[in-house]
N, C-alpha and C positions, 0 to 999 in steps of 0.2 A: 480639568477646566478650572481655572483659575478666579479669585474671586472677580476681578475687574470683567472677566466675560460672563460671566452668569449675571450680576448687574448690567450689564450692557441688556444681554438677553432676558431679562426682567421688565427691562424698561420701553423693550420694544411689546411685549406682550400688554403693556398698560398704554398703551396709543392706542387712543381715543378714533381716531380711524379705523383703526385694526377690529377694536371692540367691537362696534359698530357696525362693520363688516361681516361680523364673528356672530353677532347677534341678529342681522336681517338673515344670513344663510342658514342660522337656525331656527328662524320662524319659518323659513321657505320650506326647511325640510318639514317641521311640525305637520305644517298645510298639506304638506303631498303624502305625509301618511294618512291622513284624510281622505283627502281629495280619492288617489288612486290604487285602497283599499288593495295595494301588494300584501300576499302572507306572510314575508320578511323586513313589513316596514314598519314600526311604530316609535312613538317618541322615547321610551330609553337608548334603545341603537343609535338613536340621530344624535340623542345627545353626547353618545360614548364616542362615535364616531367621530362628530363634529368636532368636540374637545380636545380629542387626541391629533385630530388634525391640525387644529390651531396650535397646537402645542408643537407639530414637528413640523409641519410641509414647506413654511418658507428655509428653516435648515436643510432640509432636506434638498432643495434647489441648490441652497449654496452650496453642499457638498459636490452637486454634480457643475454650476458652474462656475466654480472658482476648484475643478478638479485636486479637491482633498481627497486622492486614492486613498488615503490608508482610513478615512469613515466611513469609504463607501461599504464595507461590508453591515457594519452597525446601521448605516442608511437602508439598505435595504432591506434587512431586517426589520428597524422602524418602520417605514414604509410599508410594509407584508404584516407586520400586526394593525398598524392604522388600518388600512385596506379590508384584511380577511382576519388575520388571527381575533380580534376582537369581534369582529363579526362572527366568527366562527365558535367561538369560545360562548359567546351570548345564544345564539340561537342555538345552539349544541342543547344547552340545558333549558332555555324554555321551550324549542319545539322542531327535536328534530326533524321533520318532515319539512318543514320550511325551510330551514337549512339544507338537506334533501334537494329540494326543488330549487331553488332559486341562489346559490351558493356561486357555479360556475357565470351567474347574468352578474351578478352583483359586484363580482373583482375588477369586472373593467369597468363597467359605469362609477364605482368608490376609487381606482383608480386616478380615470380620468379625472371627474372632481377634485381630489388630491392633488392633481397636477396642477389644476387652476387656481386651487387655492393658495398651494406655494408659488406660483408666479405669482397673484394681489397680493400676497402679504411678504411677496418678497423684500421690499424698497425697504432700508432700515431708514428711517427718519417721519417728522413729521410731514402733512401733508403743507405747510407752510414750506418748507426746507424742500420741497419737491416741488412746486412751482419756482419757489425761487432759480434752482437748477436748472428747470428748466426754459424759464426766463432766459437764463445766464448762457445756454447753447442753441438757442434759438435762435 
């Protein structure tokens, strides 16, 4: 990765939109480890999960829609530690039996989430520069 893309991808991760985003989905999750006292849900998960997903899932789309085979193995890897390996790896040592129990529910609902998160934070640009566009084809 070259330096001019890792700045690009720096600077998308400091969009204030994105942050934003970044930050009501993890108060959302906060409240629903409250709310509905799952035995695999509490706030370090959310936040490990959350983080890593803001970190890979809009990449992760681009890989699949600007078809870069040769990521896609690293993608899905990314993607399988976001999802389950960190989950797996977190609940493994504070409470196997949680892991146990709710491991196989938990891949596709972290999945799905993960999907939708890398479509929001797909768009590189501001949200200024995103109206504009789509001013401009409308």
């Amino acid at each position: 990765m070259t330096n001019n893309n890792l700045n690009k991808l720096f600077e998308e991760y400091k969009r204030p939109w994105k942050l934003f985003t970044f930050a009501i989905g993890l108060i959302l999750l906060i409240i629903g480890s409250f709310y509905y006292q799952a035995p695999d849900w509490d706030i370090p998960i959310s936040i490990i999960m959350a983080t890593l997903s803001y970190l890979s899932a809009s990449w992760s789309m681009h890989v699949l829609s600007e078809r870069q085979w040769s990521k896609l193995p690293l993608m899905l890897f990314i993607t399988w530690f976001c999802v389950d390996g960190c989950y797996s790896i977190y609940w493994y040592f504070v409470d196997p039996v949680a892991l146990a129990l709710m491991r196989d529910v938990n891949f596709l609902a972290s999945l799905s989430i993960y999907g939708m998160c890398g479509l929001v934070w797909y768009y590189e640009g501001s949200i200024k520069e995103a109206f504009h566009q789509i001013r401009k084809y409308a």
